[in-house]
C-alpha positions as CSV (number, residue, x, y, z in Angstrom):
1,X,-36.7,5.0,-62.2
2,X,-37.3,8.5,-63.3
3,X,-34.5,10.0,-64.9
4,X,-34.4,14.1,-64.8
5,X,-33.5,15.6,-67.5
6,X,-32.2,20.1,-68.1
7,X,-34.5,22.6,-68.9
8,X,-33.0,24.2,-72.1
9,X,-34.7,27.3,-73.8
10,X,-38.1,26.1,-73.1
11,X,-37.6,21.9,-73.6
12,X,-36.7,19.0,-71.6
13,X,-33.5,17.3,-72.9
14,X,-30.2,15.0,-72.7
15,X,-27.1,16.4,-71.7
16,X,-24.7,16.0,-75.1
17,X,-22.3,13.4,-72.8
18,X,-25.3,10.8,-72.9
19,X,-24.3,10.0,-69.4
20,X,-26.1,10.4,-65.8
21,X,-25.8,10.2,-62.2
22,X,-27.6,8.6,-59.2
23,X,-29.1,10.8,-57.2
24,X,-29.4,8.8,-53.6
25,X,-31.9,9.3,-50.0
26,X,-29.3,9.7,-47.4
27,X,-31.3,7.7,-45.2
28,X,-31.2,4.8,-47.2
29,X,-28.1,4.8,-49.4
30,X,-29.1,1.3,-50.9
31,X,-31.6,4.0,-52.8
32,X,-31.6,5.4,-55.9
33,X,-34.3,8.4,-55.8
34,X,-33.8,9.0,-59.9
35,X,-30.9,10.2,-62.5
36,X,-29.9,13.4,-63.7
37,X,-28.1,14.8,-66.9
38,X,-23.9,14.8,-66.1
39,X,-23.8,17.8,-68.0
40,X,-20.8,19.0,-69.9
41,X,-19.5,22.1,-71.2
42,X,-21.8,21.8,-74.4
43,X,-24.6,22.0,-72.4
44,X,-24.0,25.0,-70.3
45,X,-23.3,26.9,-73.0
46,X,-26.5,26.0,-74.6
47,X,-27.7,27.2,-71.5
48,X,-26.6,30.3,-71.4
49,X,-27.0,31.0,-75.2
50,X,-30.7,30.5,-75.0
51,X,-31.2,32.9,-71.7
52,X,-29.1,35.1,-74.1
53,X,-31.4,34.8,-76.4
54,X,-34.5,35.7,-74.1
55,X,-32.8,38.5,-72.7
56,X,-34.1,41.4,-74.7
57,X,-37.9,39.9,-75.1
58,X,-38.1,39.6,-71.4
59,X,-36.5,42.9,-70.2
60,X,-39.2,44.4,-72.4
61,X,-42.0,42.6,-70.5
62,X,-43.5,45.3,-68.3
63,X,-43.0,44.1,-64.9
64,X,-46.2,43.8,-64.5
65,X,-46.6,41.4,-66.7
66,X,-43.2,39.3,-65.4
67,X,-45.3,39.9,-61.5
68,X,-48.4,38.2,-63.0
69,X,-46.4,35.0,-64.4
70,X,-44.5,35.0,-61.2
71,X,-47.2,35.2,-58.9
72,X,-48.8,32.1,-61.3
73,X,-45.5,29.9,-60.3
74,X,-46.2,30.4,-56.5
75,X,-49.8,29.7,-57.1
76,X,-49.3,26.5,-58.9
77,X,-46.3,26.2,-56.0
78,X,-48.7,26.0,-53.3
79,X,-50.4,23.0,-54.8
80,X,-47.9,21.0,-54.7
81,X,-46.7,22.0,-51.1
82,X,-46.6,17.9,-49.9
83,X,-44.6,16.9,-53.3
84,X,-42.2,19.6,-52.5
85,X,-41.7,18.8,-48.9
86,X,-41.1,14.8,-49.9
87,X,-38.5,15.6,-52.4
88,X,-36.8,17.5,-49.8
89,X,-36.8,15.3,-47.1
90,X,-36.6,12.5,-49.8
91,X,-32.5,13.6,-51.3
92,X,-31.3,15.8,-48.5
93,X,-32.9,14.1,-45.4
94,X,-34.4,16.5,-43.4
95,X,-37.8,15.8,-41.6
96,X,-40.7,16.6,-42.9
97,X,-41.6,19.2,-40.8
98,X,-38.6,20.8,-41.5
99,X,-39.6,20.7,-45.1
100,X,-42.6,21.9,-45.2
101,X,-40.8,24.7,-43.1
102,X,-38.5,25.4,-46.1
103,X,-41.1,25.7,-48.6
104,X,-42.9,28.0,-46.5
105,X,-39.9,30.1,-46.1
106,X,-39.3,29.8,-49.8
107,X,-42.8,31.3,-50.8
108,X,-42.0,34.4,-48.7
109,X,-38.9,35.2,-50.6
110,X,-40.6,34.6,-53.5
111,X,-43.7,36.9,-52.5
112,X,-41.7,39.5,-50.9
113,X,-39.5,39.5,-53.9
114,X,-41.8,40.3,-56.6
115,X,-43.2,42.7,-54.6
116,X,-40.3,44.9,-53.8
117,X,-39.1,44.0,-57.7
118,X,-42.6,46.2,-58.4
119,X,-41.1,49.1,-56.9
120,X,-37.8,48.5,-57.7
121,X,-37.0,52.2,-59.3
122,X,-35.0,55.3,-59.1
123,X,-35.5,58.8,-58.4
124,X,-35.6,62.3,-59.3
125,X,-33.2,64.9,-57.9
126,X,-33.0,68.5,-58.6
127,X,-30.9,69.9,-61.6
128,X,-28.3,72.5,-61.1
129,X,-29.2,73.8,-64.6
130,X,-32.6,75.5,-64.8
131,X,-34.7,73.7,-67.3
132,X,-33.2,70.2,-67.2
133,X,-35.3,67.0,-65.3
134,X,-32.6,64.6,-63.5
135,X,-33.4,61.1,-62.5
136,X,-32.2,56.8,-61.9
137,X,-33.5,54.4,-63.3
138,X,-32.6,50.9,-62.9
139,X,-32.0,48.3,-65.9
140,X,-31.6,44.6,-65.7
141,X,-27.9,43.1,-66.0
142,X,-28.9,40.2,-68.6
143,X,-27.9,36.6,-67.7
144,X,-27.4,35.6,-64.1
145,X,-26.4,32.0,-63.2
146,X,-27.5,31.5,-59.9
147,X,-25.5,28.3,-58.0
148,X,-27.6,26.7,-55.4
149,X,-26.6,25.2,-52.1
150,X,-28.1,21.3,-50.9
151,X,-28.9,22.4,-47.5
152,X,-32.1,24.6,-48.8
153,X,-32.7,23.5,-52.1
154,X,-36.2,25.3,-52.5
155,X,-35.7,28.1,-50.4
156,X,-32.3,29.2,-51.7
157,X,-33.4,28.7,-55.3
158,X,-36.5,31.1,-54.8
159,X,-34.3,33.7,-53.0
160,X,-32.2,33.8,-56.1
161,X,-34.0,33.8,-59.3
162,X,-37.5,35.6,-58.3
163,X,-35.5,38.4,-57.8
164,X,-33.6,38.1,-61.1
165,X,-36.2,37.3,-62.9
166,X,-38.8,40.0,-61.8
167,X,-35.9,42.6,-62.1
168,X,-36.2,41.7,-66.1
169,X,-33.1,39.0,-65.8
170,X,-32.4,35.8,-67.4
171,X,-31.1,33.0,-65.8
172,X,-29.4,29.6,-65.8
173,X,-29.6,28.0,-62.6
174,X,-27.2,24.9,-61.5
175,X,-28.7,23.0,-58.3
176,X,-26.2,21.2,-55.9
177,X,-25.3,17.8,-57.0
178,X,-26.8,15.9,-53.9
179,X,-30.4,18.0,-54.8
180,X,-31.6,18.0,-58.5
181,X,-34.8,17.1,-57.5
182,X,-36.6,19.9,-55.7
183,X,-34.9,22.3,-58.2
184,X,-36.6,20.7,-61.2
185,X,-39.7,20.4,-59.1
186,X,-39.5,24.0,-59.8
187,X,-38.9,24.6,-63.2
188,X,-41.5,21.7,-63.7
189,X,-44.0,24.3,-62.5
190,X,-42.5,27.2,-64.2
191,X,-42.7,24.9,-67.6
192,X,-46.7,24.2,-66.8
193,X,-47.4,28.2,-66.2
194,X,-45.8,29.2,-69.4
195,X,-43.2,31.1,-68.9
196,X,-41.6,31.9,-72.2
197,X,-38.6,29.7,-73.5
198,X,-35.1,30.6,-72.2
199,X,-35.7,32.6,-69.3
200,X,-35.2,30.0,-67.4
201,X,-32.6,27.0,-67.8
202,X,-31.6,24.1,-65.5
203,X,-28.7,22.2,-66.1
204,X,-27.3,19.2,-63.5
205,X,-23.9,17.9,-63.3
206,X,-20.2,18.5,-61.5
207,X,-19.2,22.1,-60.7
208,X,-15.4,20.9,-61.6
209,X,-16.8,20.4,-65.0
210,X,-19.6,22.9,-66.4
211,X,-18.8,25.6,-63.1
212,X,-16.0,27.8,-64.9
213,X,-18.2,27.9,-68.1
214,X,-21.6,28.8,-66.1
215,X,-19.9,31.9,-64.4
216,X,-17.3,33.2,-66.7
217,X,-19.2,32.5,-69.9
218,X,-18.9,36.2,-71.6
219,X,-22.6,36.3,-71.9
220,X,-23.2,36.2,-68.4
221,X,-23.3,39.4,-66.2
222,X,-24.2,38.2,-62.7
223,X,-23.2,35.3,-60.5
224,X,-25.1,35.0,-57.8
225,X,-23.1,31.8,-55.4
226,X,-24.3,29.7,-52.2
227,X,-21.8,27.3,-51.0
228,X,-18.3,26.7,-49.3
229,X,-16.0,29.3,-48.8
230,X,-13.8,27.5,-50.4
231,X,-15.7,27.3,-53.7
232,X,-16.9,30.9,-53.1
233,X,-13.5,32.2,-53.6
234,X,-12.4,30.5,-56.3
235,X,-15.3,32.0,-58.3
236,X,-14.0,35.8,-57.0
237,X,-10.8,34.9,-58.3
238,X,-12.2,33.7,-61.3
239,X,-14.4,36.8,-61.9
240,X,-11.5,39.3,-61.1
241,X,-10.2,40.6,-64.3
242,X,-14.2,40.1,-65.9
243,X,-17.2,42.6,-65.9
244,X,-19.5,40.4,-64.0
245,X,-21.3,41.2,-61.1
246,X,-21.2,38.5,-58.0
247,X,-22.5,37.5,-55.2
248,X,-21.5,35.0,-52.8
249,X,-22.8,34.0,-49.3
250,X,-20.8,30.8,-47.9
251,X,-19.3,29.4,-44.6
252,X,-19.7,30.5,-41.2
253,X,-18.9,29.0,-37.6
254,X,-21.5,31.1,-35.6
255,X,-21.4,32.3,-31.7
256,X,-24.2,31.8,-29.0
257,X,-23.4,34.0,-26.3
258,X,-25.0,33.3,-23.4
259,X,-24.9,35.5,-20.1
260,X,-25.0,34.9,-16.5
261,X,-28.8,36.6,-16.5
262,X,-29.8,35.2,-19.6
263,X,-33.2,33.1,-19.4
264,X,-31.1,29.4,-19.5
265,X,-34.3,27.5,-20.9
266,X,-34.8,30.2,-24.0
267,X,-30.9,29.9,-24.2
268,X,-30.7,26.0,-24.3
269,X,-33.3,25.9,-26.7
270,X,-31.8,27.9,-28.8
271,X,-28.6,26.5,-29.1
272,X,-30.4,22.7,-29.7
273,X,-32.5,24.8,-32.7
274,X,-29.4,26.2,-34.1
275,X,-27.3,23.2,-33.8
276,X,-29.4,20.0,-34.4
277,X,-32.1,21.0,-37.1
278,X,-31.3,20.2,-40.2
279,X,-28.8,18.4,-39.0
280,X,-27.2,21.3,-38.2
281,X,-26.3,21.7,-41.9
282,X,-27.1,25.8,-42.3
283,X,-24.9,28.3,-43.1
284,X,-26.2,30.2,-39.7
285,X,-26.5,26.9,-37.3
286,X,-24.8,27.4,-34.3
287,X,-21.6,25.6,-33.9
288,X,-20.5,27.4,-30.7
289,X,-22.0,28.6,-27.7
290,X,-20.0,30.5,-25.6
291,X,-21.2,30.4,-21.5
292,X,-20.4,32.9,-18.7
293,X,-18.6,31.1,-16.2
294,X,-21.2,31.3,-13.6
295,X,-24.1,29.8,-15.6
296,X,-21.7,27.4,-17.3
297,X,-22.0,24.2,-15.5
298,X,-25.8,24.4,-15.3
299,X,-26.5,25.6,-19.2
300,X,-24.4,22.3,-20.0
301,X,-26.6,20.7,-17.9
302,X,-29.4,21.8,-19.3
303,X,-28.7,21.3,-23.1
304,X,-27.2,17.5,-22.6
305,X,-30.6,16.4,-21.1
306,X,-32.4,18.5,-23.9
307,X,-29.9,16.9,-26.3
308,X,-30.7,13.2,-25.3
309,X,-34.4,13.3,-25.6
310,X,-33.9,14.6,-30.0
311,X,-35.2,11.3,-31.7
312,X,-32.8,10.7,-34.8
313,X,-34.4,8.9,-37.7
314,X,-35.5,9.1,-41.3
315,X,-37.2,12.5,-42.1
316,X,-40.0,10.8,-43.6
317,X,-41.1,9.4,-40.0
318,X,-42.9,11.8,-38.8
319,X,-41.8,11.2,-35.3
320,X,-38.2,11.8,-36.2
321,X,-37.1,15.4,-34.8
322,X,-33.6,15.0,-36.7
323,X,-32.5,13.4,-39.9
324,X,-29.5,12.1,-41.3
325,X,-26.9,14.4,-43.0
326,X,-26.9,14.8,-46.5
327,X,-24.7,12.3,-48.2
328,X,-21.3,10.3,-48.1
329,X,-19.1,13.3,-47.9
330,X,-21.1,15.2,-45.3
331,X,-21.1,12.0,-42.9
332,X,-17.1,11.3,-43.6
333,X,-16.3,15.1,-42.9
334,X,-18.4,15.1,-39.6
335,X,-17.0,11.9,-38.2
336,X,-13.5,13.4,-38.7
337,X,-14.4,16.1,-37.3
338,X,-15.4,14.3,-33.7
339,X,-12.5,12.3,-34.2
340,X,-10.2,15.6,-34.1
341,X,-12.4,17.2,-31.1
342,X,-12.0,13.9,-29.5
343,X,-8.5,14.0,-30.1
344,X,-7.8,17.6,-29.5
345,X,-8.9,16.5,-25.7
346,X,-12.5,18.4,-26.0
347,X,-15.0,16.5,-23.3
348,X,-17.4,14.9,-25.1
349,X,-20.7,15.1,-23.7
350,X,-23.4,13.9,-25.8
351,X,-23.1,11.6,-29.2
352,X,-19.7,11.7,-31.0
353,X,-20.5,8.5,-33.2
354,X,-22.4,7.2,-36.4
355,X,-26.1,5.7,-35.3
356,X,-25.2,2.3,-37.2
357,X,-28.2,-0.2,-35.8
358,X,-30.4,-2.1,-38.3
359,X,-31.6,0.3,-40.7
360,X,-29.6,3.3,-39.7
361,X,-27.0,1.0,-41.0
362,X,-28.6,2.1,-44.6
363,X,-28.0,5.9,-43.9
364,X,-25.8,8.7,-42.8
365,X,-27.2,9.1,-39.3
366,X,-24.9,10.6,-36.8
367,X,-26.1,11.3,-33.2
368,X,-26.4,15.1,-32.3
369,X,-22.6,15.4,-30.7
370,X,-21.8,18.2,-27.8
371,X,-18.1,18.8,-27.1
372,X,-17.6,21.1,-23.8
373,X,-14.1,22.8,-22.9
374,X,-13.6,23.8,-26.0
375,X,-11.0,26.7,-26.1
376,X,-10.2,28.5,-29.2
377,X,-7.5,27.2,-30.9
378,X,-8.9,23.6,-31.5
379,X,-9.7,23.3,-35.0
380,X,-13.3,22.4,-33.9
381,X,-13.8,25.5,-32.9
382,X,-12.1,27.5,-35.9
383,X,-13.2,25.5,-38.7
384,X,-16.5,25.0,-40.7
385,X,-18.5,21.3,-39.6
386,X,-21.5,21.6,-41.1
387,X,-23.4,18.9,-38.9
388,X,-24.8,18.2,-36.0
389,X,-21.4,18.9,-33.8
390,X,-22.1,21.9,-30.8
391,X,-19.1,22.9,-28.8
392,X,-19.4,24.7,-26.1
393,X,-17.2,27.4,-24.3
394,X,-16.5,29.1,-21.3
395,X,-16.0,32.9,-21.2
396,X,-15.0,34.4,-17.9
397,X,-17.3,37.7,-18.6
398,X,-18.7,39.4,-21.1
399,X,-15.5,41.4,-22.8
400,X,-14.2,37.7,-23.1
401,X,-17.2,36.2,-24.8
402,X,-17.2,38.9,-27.4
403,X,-13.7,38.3,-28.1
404,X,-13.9,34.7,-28.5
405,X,-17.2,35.1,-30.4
406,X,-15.1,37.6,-32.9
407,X,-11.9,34.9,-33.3
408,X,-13.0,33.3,-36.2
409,X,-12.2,34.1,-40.2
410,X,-15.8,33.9,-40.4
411,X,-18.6,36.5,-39.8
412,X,-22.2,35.4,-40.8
413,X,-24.6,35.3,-37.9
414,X,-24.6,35.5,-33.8
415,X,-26.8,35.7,-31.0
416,X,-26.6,36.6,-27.6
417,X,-29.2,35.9,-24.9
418,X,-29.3,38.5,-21.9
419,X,-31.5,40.6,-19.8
420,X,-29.2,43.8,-20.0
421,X,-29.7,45.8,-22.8
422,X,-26.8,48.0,-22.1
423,X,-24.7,44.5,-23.5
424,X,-27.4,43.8,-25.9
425,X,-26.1,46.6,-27.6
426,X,-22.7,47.2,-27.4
427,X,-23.2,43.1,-28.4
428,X,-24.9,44.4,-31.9
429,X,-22.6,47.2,-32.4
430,X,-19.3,45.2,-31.8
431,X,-20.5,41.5,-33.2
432,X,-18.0,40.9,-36.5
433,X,-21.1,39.4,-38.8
434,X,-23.7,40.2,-41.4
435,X,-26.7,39.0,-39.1
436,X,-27.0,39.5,-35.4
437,X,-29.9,38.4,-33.0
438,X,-30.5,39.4,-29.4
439,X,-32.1,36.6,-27.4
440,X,-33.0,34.6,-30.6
441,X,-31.5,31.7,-32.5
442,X,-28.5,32.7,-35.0
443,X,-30.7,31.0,-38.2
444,X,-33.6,33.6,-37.6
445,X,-33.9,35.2,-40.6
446,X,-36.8,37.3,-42.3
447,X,-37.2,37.9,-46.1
448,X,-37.5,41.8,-45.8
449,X,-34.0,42.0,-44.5
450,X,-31.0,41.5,-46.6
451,X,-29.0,38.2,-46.0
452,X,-25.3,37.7,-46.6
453,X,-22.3,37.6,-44.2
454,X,-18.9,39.5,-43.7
455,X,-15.2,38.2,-43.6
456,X,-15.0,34.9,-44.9
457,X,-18.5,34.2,-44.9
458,X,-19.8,36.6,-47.8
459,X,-19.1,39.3,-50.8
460,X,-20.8,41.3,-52.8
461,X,-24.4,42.6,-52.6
462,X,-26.6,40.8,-49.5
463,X,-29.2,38.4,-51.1
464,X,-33.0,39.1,-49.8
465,X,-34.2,42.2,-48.3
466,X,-34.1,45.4,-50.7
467,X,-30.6,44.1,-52.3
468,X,-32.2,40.9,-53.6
469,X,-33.8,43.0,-56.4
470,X,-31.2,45.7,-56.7
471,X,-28.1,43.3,-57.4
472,X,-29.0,42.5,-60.5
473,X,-30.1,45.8,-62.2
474,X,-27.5,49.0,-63.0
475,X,-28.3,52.1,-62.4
476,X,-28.2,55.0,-65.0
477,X,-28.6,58.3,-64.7
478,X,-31.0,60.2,-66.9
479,X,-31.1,64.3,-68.0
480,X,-33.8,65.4,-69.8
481,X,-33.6,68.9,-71.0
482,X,-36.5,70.7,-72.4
């Protein structure tokens, strides 16, 4: 059994405690995939002292130089595309083709990245004073520790640090605990291609126990967070009375709005994308779907026969169109969860149990569960699932679906599917959320556009799109006078 170990100022080595962890396939719990470093607070400020360190060689790199390197690490990327798409599927459980789908994702915020950091600049404005040249110019921040989620391992990763790093940053970078593996798949190729020691660092263990040291080490000017909302906030609070930038994108509970002329096939679809792939664990999956009265009865129709055809099995079976969830916690918060919707008197419609038979006995399979008469003020519909759990609501027209769609503490994606672009519209301008879609699946999202929610589901500066770059640089102003 392979045992992983951090990625220190250019070297492979042991975490100080001399312990490790298992890290296990969620379809096969019996399984242990390899071990990584149970890092303690020795280690993460090692960390952080070597990125440090690298800070003032690599800020002085002309980008590009930092492009070229980069560029190299998607190159040598690409050749490993199937290893990267096993890992995946092999610690966080997703299919294969949903895999591959993540690393392909991952390369174009990588690419897109180090392209817009190559024209990441200022500009020149006019002086008030004859004689004198005004312009801004941007400057890197130093070190960033970048905190990545399970859900997208690869893709996530890539979002944060090429855009750190090709703005001239350092980093440290802390995968989730349930998926070293893809993330030190990674900095494996980042080792091979050279790039110089400390710019990057890796270090694996508990967030309870190296977290406070990663992001308010005084060294470190950027924290750049994916995760719970929970977790999310305790790191604002943490930061508060500090000088250090952040970033966080975390929960959401996002509305499908569907309309009495909306095309019901493209809208059933939808909602099955949004809710069931992955497992429906993505900050932008849609949890509920909210139905004009009219079309009610026959969307729910619709989407429980699409529903029962989604074959449920280990990722790596090519076959399988949904995988289990992610780990122990995942498949004991979901089950509560249908437990509570079934309690709260939601009809269930489809699933609503663990898939327990022969070998699923091994994993964390759930089936893909639909709850219908789901009103507001049952928890399932308020509160973050992250699984494969859809409910669906009724909206008597279309100020009511906006409403319902806008009661929630979160505010990170939505989607509405309709043939009147008058709603369309006023749908876009009044939606409460960072990304909105018009007769498209809430998880669309392109790496040209900038990513992160509102409310409860994100602060700071947006990840991706022209912010990716820009968060972690300051701007000065410049006079020249002749």
């Amino acid at each position: 059994m392979s045992i992983l170990k951090n990625y220190i100022n250019g070297k492979w080595v042991d975490s100080v405690s001399g312990k490790t962890s298992d890290n296990i396939n969620p379809a096969n719990k019996n399984k242990v995939i390899c071990q990584v470093q149970a890092s303690v607070v020795e280690d993460a400020n090692a960390a952080v002292e070597a990125a440090s360190s690298a800070f003032d060689s690599w800020r002085k790199t002309s980008i590009p130089e930092r492009a070229a390197l980069l560029f190299r690490v998607i190159e040598r990327m690409r050749e490993r595309e199937d290893e990267f798409a096993r890992t995946i599927t092999l610690e966080n459980g997703k299919t294969l083709r949903e895999s591959h789908t993540e690393f392909a994702s991952a390369i174009k915020e990588a690419e897109y990245q180090i392209g817009q950091g190559r024209r990441l600049g200022g500009m020149q404005v006019p002086s008030e004073q004859r004689g004198v040249m005004c312009y801004l110019t941007r400057q890197p921040l130093g070190v960033a520790t970048l905190i990545t989620p399970w859900n997208f391992p690869l893709n996530v990763a890539c979002r944060k640090m090429f855009p750190a790093l090709i703005a001239g940053n350092t980093c440290v970078v802390k995968p989730a605990d349930f998926t070293p593996m893809s993330v030190w798949l990674l900095f494996q190729v980042m080792d091979e291609i050279g790039l110089p020691a400390g710019v990057v660092n890796y270090v694996t263990g508990r967030g309870s126990i190296i977290g406070d040291t990663l992001t308010c080490h005084p060294k470190v000017k950027a924290v750049s967070f994916t995760g719970s909302t929970e977790v999310g906030i305790g790191i604002a609070q943490n930061l508060a009375g500090r000088q250090t930038k952040f970033q966080l994108e975390m929960g959401g509970k996002n509305p499908l709005v569907v309309l009495a002329d909306a095309d019901i096939e493209k809208a059933t679809d939808a909602a099955i994308i949004g809710a069931f792939s992955c497992s429906g664990q993505w900050c932008t999956s849609t949890s509920r779907v909210i139905v004009e009265a009219e079309v009610y009865d026959a969307f729910l129709e619709m989407l429980i026969d699409k529903t029962s055809k989604i074959t449920v099995g280990n990722g790596q079976d090519e076959s399988s169109r949904m995988g289990p969830v992610a780990g122990p916690k995942q498949y004991e918060t979901v089950l509560n969860y249908i437990a509570i919707g079934k309690s709260e008197n939601a009809r269930l419609c489809a699933g609503g149990s663990a898939i327990t038979d022969g070998d699923f006995a091994k994993g964390f399979f759930i089936k893909p569960t639909i709850f219908a008469e789901v009103t507001s003020d049952m928890r399932i519909a308020r509160e973050e699932i992250f699984g494969p759990v859809l409910s669906v609501m009724k909206a008597n027209d279309f100020e009511d679906a906006i409403s319902i769609a806008n009661n929630t503490v979160y505010g990170l994606a939505s989607s509405i599917y309709t043939k009147d672009l008058s709603k369309a519209q006023r749908f876009v301008e009044e939606s409460e959320a960072g990304l909105c879609h018009v007769n498209m699946p809430t998880a669309w999202k392109e790496p040209q556009l900038e990513f992160g929610g509102i409310k409860d589901s994100g602060r700071g500066l947006p990840e991706a799109g022209e912010t990716g770059a820009e968060f972690f640089t300051d701007m000065k102003a410049v006079y020249i006078c002749r």
